[in-house]
C-alpha positions as CSV (number, residue, x, y, z in Angstrom):
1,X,0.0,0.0,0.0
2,X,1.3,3.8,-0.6
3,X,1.6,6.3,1.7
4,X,-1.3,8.3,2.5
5,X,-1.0,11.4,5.4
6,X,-4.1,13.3,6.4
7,X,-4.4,15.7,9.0
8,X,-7.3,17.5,11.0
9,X,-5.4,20.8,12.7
10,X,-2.3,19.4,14.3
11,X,-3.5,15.8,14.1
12,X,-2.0,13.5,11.3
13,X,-3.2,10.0,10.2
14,X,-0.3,8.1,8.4
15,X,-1.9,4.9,6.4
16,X,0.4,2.5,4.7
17,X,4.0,2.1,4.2
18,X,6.9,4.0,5.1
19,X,9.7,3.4,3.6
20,X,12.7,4.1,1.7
21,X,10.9,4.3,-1.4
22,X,8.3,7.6,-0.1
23,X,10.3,8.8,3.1
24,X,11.0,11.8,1.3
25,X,6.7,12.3,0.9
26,X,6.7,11.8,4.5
27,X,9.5,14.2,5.2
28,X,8.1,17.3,2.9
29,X,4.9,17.0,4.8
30,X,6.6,17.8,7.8
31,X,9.3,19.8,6.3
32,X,9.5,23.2,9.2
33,X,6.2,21.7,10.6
34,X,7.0,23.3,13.7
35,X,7.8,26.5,12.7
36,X,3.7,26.9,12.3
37,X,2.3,24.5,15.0
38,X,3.6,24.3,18.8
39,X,2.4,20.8,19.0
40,X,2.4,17.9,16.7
41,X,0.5,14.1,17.2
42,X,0.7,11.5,14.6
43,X,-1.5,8.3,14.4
44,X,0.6,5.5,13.5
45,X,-2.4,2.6,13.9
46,X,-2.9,2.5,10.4
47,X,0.9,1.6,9.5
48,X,1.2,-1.6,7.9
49,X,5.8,-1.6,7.7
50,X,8.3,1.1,8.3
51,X,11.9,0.7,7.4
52,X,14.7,2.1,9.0
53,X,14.3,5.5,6.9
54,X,10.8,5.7,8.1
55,X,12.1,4.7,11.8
56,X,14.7,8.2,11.2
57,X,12.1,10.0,9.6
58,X,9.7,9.9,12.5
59,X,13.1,10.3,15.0
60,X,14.2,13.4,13.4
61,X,10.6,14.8,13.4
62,X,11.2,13.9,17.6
63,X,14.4,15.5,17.9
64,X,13.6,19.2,16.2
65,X,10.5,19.1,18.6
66,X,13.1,18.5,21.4
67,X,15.6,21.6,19.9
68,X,12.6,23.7,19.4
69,X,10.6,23.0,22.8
70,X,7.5,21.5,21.0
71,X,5.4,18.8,22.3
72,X,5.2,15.9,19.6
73,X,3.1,12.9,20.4
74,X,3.1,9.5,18.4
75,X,-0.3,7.8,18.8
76,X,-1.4,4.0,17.9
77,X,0.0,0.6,18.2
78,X,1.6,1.2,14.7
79,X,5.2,-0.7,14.4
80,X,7.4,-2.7,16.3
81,X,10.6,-1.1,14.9
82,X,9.8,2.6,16.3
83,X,8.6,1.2,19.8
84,X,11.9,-0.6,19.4
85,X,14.2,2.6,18.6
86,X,12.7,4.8,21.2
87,X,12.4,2.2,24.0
88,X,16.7,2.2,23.3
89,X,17.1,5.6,23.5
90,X,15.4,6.0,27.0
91,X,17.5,3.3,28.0
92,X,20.6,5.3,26.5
């Protein structure tokens, strides 16, 4: 399945696959996102795979709302991989 991202206000719904092959879909969408919102949730339920790039995508969209003091929330029992990378980095 492609990549489909819809949003209602600050809240984004992200159905399909992310991947290597639309990261860069996924990362214009949220290109300076938080230069117009203070806060950000994404719904990851719908998420059927996410490679690494997606896992880094979704990171990198973490850390700028770290550097720029925004709340960002991930929402949805969506992939085993990015429980997996954040669940090391609190333990880091």
């Amino acid at each position: 399945m492609d990549l489909k991202i819809t949003n209602c206000n600050n809240f984004f719904k992200v159905k399909g696959n992310l991947n290597k092959s639309n990261v860069n879909i996924f990362m214009n969408e949220f290109n300076n996102i938080f230069e117009t919102v203070s806060d950000l949730t994404i719904s990851i339920m719908d998420i059927e795979s996410m490679d690494k790039h997606g896992v880094e995508a979704i990171s990198k969209l973490h850390n700028e709302a770290l550097v720029k003091n925004k709340r960002f929330s991930i929402v949805g029992y969506g992939c085993k991989e990015l429980y997996d990378h954040f669940k090391t980095e609190v333990a880091a």
